[in-house]
N, C-alpha and C positions, 0 to 999 in steps of 0.2 A: 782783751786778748784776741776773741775772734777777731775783730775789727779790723787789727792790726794786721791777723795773719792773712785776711781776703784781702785789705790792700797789697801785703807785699806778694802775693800771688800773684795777683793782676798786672802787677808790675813786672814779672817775668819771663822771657822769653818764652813761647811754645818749645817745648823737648831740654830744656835746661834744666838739671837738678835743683835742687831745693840747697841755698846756701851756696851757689856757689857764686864765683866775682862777677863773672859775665851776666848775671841775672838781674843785681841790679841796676845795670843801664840798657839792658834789651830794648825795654821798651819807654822811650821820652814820657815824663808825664805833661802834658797841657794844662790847661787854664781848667780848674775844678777837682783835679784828681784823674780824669781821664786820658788815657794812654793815646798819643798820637796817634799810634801804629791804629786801633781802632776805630778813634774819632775821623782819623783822616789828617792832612795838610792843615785842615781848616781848625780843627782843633773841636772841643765842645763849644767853644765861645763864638766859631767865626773867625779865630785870630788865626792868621795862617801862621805857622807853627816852624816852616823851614827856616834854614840860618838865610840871611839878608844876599849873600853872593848867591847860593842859587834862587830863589828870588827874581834879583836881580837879571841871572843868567838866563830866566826861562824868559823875558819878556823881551818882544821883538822891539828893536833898536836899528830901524830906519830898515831900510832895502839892501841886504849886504850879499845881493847878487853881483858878480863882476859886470862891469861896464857891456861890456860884449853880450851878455844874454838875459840882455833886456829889450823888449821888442821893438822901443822907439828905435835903438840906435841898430837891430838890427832891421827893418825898414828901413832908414834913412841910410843905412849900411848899403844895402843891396841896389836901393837905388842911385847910391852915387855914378858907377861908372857907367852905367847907361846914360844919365845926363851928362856926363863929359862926353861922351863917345857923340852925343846927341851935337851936343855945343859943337865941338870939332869937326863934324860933318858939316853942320849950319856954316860954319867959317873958311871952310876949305872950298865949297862946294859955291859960295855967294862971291869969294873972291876971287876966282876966276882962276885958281892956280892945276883945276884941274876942270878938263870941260864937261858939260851937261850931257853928254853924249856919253862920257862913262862914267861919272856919279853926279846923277840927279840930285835936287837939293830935297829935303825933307817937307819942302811945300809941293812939290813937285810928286811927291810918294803920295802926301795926303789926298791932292787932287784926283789921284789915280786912283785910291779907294774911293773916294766921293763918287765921282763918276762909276764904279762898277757897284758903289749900294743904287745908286739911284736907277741904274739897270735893273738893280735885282738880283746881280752876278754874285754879289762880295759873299752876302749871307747864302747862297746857295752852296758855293763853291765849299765855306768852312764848313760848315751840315754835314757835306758829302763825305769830304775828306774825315774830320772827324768819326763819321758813323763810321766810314772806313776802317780806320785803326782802331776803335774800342771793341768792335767787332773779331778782329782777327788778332787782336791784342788778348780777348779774353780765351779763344779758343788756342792760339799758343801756349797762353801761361798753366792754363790747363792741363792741357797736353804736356807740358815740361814738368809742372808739379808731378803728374802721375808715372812721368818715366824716369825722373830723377830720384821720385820716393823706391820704384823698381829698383834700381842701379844702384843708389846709395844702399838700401836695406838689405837686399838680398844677393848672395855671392853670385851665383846663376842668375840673377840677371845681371850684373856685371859681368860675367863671361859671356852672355849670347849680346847683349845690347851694345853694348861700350861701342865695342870697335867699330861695328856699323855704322853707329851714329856718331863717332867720330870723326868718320872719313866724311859725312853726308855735312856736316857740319861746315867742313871746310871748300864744301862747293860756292861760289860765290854768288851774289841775289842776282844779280842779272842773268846768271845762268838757267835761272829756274825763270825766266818771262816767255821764251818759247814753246816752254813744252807743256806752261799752263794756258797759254792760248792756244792752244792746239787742240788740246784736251777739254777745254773747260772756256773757250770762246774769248773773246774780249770781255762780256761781260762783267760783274760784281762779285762772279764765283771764283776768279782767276785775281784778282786784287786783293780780296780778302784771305784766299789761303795761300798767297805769296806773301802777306802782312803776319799770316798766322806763322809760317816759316822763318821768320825775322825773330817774332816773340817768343818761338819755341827755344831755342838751343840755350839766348842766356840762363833760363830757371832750370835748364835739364841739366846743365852744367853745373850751376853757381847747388840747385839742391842737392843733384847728387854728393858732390865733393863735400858738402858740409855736413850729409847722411852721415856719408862715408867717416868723418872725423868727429863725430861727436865722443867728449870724452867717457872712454871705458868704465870709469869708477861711477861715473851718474849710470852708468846700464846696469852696471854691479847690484848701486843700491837698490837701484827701481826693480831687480829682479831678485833682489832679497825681501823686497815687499810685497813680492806674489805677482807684480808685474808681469806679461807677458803678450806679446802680439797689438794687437790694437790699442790694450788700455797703457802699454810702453809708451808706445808713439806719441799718445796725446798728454802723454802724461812730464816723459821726461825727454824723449826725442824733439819733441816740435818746440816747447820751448825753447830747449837750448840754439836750433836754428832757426827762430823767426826772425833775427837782423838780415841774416841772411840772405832766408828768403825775403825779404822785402827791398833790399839791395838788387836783388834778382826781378824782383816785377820793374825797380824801375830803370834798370837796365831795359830788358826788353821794350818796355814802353816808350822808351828813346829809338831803339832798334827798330820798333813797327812804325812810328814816324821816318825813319829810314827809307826804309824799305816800301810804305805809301808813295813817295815821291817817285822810287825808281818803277813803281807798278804805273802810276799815274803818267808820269812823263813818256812811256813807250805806249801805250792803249789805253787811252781815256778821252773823253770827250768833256769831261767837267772835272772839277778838284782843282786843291793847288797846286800840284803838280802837271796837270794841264795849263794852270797859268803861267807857271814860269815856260813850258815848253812852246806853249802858243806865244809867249812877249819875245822868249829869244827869237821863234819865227819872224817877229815882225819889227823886231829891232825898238820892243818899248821897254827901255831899262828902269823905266820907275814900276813897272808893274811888277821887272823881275825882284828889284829891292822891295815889292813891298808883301808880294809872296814869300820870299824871305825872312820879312819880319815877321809875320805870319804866323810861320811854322814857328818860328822861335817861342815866340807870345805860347802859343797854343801848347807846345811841345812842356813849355813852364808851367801853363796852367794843372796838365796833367799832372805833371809830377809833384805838385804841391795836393794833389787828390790822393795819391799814393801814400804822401806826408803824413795825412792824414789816417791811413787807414795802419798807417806804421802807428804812429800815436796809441791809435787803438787796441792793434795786435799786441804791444810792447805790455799796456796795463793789463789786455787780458792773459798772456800766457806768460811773459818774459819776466 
């Protein structure tokens, strides 16, 4: 009789009365007398103990990723239309149907970088230009993070900020190249905070407005859980807009590539943007396509740096 009544114990659900129907299938018996739920999946024996479909179901069954987000094919994806675009120039540009005097052929671009590595020019020129934009790239996005955190969070600063910097917003970058050379010389100090100018407004923009809209029931809950002030922000605010802002960094970091160019090409004496102005000076149009490509290459490299730091943002807060 004990025997009897410690097994049919053991066999009972935790919080089920004694006798009644649910009790005795609560808990599976396995191989020996011992109860699944206890022993585990595996059982006392080692025999995994689930019905054969889940089983079955838990065991991975090839790559059942869609075709699309898979890296070969997104690689081989992204570089398709650059090699047609590639091919098409090779063919248009060797057949004569358009002349070398206004698109050079792709041997003709490469030459043009050979000769200016072999100068010394090619890798100076992207250094500069580069240091340029990370430069005033960081001090804009900065500066936009902290007046969009302003604007977005707090009603008074959306009353004294906005409008200001709304209207300053819509002055256009070349407007700002005389009055920083005036002020601030041709110099590095005058390219960099007209690049920072560039990088400023997308994140002042893109963070406020996403502050400003973060859904009310997450501030509800965060501030039924004693939330308030700083530990909000980091808690339940900045998650909810990190796509955002990161949408926002590479925004601007297309913008300070921008805006490099038009600093470079009015007062500069090196960069790419001295190249393209110094080739159209002198009527060398493989130099202009290849500063062109240039920028492109470069402007992509960046923003897969950004990719990256999305990547990271997304697993740590999002």
């Amino acid at each position: 009789m004990t025997t009897d009544a410690a097994e049919t114990a053991a066999a009972r659900r935790p919080g089920l009365p004694d006798g009644s129907a649910d009790a005795e299938f609560a808990a599976p018996v396995g191989v020996g007398g011992t109860p699944v739920a206890a022993a585990g999946w595996q059982g006392s024996s080692g025999i995994d103990a689930r019905p054969a479909a889940s089983v079955a179901s838990s065991r991975p069954v090839g790559d059942r990723r869609p075709l699309t987000a898979r890296r070969w094919v997104r690689i081989v994806g992204g570089a398709l239309i650059p090699l047609v675009l590639l091919a098409t120039w090779q063919l248009v540009s060797t057949s004569g149907a358009v002349p070398v005097s206004q698109l050079p052929s792709p041997e003709m671009v490469w030459l043009a970088a050979v000769d200016l590595a072999e100068r010394g020019l090619l890798g100076l020129y992207v250094a500069i230009s580069t240091q340029r934009v990370f430069i005033g790239f960081a001090f804009g996005a900065l500066f936009g993070l902290l007046a969009g955190a302003v604007v977005g969070l707090s009603r008074l600063g959306d009353v004294l900020l906005a409008p200001t910097l709304g209207a300053v917003r819509a002055v256009p970058s070349l407007a700002w190249v005389p009055l920083l050379i005036l002020w601030f010389g041709i110099g590095e100090d005058s390219k960099v905070i007209l690049i920072a100018i560039g990088a400023f407004f997308p994140v002042y923009t893109i963070v406020a407005a996403s502050l400003r809209h973060v859904d009310t029931r997450l501030l509800e809950a965060g501030r039924a859980f004693g939330l308030r002030g700083p530990a909000l922000f980091a808690t339940v605010q900045l998650p909810a807009v990190v796509p955002s802002v990161i949408a926002a960094l590479r925004l601007a970091l297309a913008q300070a590539w921008l805006f490099l160019v038009a600093a470079e090409l009015i007062a500069s004496s090196m960069g790419l943007g001295f190249l393209l102005s110094d080739s159209g000076n002198t009527g060398r149009i493989d130099r202009i396509f290849l500063a062109i490509i240039l920028l492109a290459v470069l402007g992509k490299l960046s923003d897969a740096l950004v990719g990256l730091l999305e990547r990271w943002a997304v697993r740590r807060w999002a």
